[in-house]
N, C-alpha and C positions, 0 to 999 in steps of 0.2 A: 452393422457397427461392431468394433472389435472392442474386447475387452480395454486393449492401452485406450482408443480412445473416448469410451465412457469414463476410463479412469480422467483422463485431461478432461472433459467435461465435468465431473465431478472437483476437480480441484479447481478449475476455474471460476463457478460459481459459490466453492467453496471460499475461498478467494476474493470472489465480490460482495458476499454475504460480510465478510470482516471488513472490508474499505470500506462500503456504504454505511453501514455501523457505526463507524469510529466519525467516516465524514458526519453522519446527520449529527452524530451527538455532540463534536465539536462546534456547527451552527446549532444546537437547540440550545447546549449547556457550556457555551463561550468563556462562562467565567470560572467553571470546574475545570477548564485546559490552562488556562493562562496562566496560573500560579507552574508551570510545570515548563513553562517555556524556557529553557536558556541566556544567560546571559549573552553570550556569543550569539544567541539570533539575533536580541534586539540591537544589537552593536553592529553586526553586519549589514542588517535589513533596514537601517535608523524605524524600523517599523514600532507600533506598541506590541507588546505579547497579545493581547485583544489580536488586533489586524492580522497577527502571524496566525492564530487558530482559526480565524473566518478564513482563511488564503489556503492554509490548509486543509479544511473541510472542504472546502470548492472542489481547490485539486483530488482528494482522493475520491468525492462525487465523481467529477466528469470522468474520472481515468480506470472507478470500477464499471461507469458505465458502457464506456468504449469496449473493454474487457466484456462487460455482458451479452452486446452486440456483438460482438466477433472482431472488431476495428481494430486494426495496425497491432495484436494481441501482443503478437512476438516484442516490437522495442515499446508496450506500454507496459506489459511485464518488466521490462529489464528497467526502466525508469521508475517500477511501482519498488520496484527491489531495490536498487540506488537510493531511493528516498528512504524507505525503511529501513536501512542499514546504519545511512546519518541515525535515524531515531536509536535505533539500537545500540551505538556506541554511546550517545549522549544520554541516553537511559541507567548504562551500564551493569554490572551483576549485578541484577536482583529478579524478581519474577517476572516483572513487566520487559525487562532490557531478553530475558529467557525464553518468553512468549514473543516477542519480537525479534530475534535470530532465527526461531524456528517457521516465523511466517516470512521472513525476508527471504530464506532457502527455500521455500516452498513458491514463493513467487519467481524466483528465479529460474527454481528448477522448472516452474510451468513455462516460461520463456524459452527454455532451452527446450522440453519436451515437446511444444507448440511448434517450435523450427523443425523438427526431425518428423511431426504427424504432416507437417504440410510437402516436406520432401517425398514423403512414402505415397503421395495419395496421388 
């Protein structure tokens, strides 16, 4: 195994280690997300902020998991980054909107990194 790709192993679980996170604690702790929810989601989704953070939590379960296993990596990366990115702009400057551009580039760049180890091999 070469060094690039323990590195994309390493950021990949590095990776899954922060979805599964964020997923479990928005199902443990539903009512500490919802206050942070967007108007424009409950407008567009007619959802409650509640339903958005359970729906949320699902998604980024199933989609670190897929990522853990190895499954469809490349476009669940680029979807885990598209969603992260909405969050980051609707966050905006401040630390969390900060820590959240830096993990949307780092999911994306595993997506792009991920296409280019599976061309070489």
């Amino acid at each position: 195994m070469t060094q690039k790709e323990i590195g994309l192993y390493l950021l990949r679980f590095g990776l899954v280690g922060v979805y599964l996170y964020f997923g479990f604690s928005q199902l443990i702790e539903t009512e500490r997300w919802a206050p942070i929810i967007p108007d424009w989601a409950t407008t567009v989704s007619t959802l409650t902020p509640h339903t958005i953070v359970i729906a949320n939590g699902i998604f980024e379960i199933i989609f670190a998991a897929l990522l853990a296993l190895g499954w469809w990596v490349r476009p669940v990366s680029f979807i885990l980054a598209a969603h992260l990115a909405v969050i980051t702009v609707t966050m905006g400057f401040n630390a969390a909107g900060a820590r959240d551009f830096g993990l949307t580039l780092a999911t994306l760049a595993h997506g792009l990194l991920e296409g280019e180890a599976d061309s070489n091999s």
